[in-house]
The first five atom37 places (N, CA, C, CB, O) and aatype in JSON, in Angstrom:
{
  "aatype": [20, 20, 20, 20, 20, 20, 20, 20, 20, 20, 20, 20, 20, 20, 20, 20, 20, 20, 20, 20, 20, 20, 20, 20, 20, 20, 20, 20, 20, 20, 20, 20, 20, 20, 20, 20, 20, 20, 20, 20, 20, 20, 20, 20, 20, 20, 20, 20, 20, 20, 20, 20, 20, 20, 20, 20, 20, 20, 20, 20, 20, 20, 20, 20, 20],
  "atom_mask": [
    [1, 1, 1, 1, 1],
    [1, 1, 1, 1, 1],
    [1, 1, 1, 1, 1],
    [1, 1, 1, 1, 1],
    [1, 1, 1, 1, 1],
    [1, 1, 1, 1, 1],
    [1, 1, 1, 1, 1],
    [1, 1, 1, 1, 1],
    [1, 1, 1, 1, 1],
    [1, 1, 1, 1, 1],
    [1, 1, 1, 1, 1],
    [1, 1, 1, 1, 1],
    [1, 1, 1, 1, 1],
    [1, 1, 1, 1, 1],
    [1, 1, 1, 1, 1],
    [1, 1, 1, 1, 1],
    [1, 1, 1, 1, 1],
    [1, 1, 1, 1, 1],
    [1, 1, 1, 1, 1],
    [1, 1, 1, 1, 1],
    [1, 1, 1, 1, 1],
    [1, 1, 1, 1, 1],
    [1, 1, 1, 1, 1],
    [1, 1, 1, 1, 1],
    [1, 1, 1, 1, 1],
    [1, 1, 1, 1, 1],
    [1, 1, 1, 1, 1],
    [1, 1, 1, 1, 1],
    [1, 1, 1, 1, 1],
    [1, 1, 1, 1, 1],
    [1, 1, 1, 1, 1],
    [1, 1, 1, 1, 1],
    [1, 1, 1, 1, 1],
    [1, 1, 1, 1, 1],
    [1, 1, 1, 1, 1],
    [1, 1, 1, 1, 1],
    [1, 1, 1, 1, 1],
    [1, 1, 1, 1, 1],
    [1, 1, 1, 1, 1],
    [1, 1, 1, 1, 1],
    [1, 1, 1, 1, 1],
    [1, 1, 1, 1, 1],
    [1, 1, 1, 1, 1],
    [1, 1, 1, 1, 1],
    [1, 1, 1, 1, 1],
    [1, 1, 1, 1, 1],
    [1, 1, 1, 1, 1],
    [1, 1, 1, 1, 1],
    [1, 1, 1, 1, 1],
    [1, 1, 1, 1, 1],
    [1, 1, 1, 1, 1],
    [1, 1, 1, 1, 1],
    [1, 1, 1, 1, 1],
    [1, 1, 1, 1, 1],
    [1, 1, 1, 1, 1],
    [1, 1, 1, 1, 1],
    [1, 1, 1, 1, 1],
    [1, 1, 1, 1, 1],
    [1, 1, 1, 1, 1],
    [1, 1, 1, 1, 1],
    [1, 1, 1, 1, 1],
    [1, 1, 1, 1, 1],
    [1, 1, 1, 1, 1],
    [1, 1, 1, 1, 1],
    [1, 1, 1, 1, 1]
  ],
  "atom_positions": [
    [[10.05, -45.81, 21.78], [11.27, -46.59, 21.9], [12.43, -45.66, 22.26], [11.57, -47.36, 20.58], [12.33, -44.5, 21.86]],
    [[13.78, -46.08, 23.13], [14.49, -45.21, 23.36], [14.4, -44.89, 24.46], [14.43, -44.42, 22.72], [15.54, -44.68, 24.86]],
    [[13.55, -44.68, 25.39], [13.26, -44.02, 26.65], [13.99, -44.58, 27.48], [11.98, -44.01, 27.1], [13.86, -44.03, 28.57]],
    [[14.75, -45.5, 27.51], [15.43, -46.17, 28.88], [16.37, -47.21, 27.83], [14.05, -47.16, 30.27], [16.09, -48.24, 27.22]],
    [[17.38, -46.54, 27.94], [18.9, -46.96, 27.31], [20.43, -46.69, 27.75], [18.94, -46.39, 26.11], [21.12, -45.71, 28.02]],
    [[20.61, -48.21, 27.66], [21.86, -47.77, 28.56], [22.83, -49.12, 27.96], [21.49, -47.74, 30.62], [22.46, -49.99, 27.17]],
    [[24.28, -48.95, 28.68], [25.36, -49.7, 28.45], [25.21, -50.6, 29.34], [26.56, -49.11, 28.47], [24.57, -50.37, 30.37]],
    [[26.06, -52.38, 28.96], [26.53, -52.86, 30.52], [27.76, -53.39, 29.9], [25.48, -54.12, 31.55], [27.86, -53.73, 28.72]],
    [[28.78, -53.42, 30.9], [30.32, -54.28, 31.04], [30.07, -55.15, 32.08], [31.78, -53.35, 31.45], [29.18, -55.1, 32.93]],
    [[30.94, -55.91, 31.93], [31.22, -57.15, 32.83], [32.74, -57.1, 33.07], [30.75, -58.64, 32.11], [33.38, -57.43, 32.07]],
    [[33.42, -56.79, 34.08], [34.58, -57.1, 34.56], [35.6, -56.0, 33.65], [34.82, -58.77, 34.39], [36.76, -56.32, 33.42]],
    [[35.03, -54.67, 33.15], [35.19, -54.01, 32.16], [35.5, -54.11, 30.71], [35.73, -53.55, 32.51], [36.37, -53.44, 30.16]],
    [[34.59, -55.13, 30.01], [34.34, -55.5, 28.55], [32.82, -55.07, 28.66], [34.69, -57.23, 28.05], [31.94, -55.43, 29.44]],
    [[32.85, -54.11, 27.53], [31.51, -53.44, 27.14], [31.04, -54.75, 26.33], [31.61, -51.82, 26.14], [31.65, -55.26, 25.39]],
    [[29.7, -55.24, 26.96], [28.96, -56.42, 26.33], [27.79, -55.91, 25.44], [28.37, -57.41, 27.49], [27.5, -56.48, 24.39]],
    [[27.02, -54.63, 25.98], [26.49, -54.35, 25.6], [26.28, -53.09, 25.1], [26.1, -54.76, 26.01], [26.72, -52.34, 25.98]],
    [[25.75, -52.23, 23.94], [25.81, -50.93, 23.56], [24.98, -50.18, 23.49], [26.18, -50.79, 22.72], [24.94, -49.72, 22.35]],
    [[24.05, -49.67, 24.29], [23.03, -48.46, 23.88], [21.51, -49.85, 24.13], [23.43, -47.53, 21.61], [20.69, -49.89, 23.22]],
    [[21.37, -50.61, 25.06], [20.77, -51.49, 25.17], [19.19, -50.7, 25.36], [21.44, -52.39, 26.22], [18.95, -50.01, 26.35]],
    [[18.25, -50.92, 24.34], [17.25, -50.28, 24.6], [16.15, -51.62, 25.18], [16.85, -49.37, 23.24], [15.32, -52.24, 24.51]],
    [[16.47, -51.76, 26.56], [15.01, -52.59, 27.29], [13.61, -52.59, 26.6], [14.62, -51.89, 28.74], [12.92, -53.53, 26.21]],
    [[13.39, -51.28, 26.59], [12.03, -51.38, 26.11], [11.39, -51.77, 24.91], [11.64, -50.45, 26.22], [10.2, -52.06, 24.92]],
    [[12.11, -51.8, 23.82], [12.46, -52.27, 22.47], [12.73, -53.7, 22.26], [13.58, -51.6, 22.03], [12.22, -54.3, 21.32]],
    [[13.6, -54.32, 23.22], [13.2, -55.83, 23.47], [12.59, -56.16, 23.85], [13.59, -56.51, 23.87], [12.36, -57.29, 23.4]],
    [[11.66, -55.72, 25.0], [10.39, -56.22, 25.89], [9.31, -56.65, 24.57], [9.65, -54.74, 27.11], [8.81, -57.69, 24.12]],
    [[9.27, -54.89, 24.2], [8.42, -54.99, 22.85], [6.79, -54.57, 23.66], [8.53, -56.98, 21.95], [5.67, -54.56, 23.14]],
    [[7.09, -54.31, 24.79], [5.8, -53.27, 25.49], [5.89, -53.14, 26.86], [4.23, -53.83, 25.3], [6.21, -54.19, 27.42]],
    [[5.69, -52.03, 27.69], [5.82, -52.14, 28.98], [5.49, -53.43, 29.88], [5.15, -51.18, 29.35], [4.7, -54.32, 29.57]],
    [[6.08, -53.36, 30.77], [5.83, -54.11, 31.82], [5.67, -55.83, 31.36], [4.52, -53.43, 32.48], [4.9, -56.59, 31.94]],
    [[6.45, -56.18, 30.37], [6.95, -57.3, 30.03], [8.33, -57.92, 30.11], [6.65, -57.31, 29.07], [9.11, -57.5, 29.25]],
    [[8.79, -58.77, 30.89], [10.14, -59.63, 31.12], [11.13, -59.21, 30.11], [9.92, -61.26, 30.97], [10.69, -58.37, 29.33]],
    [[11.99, -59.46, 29.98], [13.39, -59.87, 29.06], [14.15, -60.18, 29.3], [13.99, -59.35, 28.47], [14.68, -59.5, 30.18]],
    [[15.01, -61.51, 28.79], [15.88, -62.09, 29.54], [17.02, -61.78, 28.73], [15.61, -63.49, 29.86], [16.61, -61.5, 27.6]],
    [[18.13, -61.72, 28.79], [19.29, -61.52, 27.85], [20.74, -62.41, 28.4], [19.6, -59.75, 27.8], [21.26, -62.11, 29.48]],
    [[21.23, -63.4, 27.64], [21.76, -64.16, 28.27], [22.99, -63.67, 28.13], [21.52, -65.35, 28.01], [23.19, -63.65, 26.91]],
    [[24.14, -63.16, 28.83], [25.8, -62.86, 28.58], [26.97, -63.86, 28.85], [26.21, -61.71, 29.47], [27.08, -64.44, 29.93]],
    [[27.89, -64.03, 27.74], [28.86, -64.95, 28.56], [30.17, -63.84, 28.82], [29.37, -66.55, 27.55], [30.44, -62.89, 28.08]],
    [[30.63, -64.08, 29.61], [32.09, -63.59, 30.51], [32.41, -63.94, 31.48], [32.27, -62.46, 30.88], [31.67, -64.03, 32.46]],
    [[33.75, -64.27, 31.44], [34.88, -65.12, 32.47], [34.69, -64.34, 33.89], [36.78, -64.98, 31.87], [34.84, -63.13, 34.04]],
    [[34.46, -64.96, 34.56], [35.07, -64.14, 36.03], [36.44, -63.64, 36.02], [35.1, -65.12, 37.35], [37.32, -64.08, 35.28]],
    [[36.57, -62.84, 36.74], [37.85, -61.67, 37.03], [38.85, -62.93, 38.07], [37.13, -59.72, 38.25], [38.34, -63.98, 38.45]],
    [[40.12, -62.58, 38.36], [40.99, -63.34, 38.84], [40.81, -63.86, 40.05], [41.97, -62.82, 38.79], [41.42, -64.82, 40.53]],
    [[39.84, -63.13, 40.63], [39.57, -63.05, 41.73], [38.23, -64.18, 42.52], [39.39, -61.66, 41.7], [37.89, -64.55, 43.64]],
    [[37.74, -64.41, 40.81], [36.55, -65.16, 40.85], [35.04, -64.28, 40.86], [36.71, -66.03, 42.14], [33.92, -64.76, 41.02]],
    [[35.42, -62.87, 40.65], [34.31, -61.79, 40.93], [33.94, -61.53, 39.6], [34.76, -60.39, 41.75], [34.83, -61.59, 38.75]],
    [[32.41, -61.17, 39.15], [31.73, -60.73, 38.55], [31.77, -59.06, 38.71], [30.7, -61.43, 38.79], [31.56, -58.62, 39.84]],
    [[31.98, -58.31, 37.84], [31.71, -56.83, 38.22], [30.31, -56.13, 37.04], [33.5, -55.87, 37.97], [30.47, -55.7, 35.89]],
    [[29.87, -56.17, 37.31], [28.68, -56.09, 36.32], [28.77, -54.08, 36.56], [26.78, -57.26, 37.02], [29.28, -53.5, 37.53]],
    [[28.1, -53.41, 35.33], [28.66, -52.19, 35.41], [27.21, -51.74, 34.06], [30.74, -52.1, 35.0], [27.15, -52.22, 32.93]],
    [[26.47, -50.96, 34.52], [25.45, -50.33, 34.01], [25.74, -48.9, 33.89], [24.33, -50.59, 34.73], [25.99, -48.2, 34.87]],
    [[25.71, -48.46, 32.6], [25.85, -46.63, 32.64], [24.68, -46.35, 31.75], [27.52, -45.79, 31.89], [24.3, -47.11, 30.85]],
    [[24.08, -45.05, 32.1], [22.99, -44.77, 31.75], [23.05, -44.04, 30.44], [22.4, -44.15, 32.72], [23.89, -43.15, 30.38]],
    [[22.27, -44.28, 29.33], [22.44, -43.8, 28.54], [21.02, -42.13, 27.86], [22.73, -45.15, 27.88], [21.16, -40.92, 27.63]],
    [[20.03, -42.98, 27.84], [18.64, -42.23, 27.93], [18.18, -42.61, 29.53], [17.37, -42.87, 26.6], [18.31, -43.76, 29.95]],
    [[17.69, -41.67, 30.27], [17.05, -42.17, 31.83], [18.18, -42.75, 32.47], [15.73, -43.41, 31.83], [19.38, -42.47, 32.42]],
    [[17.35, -43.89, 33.24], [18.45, -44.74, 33.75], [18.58, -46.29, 33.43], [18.39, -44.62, 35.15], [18.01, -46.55, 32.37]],
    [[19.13, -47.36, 34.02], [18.95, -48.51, 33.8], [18.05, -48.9, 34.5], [19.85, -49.14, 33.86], [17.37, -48.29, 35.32]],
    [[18.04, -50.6, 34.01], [16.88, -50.96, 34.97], [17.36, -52.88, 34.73], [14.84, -50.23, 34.25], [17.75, -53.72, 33.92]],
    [[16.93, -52.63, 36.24], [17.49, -54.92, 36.46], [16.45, -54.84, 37.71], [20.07, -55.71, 37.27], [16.16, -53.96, 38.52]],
    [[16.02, -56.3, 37.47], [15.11, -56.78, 38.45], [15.61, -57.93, 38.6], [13.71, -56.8, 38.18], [15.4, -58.42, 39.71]],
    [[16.15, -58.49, 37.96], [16.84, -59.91, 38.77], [18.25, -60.14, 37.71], [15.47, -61.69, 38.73], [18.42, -59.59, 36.62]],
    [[19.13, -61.06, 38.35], [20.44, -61.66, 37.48], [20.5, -62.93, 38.22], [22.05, -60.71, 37.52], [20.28, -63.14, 39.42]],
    [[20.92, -63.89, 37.07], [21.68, -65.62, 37.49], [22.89, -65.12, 37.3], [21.38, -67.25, 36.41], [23.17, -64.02, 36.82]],
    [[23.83, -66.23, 37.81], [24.71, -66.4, 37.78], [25.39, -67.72, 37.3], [24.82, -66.01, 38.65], [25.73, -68.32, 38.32]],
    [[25.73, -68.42, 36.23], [26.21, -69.7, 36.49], [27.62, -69.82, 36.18], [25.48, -70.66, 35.8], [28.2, -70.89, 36.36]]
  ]
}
């Protein structure tokens, strides 16, 4: 556990802290979905913002609603 941990912000509000993927999966190469709420920016833009904490991050897909 630990091996791939990282932060994300949205529109610069840290949503998330030290997010360990692999620890939610709960074993390689299994899904996780994590649902976030935050307002769009004035502009109507999403800024989504990943910093690496252990390794790097990791996204394979995002919704939007």
């Amino acid at each position: 556990m630990g091996s791939r941990t990282f932060n994300i912000s949205i529109n610069g509000t840290q949503v998330m802290t030290s997010y360990d993927i692999f620890a939610a999966a709960g074993a390689k190469n299994k899904a996780v979905i994590q649902e976030l709420t935050e307002n769009a920016d004035s502009s109507g833009a999403f800024v989504v913002t990943f910093t690496s904490v252990v390794n790097n991050s990791l996204l394979s897909a995002i919704e939007i609603n």
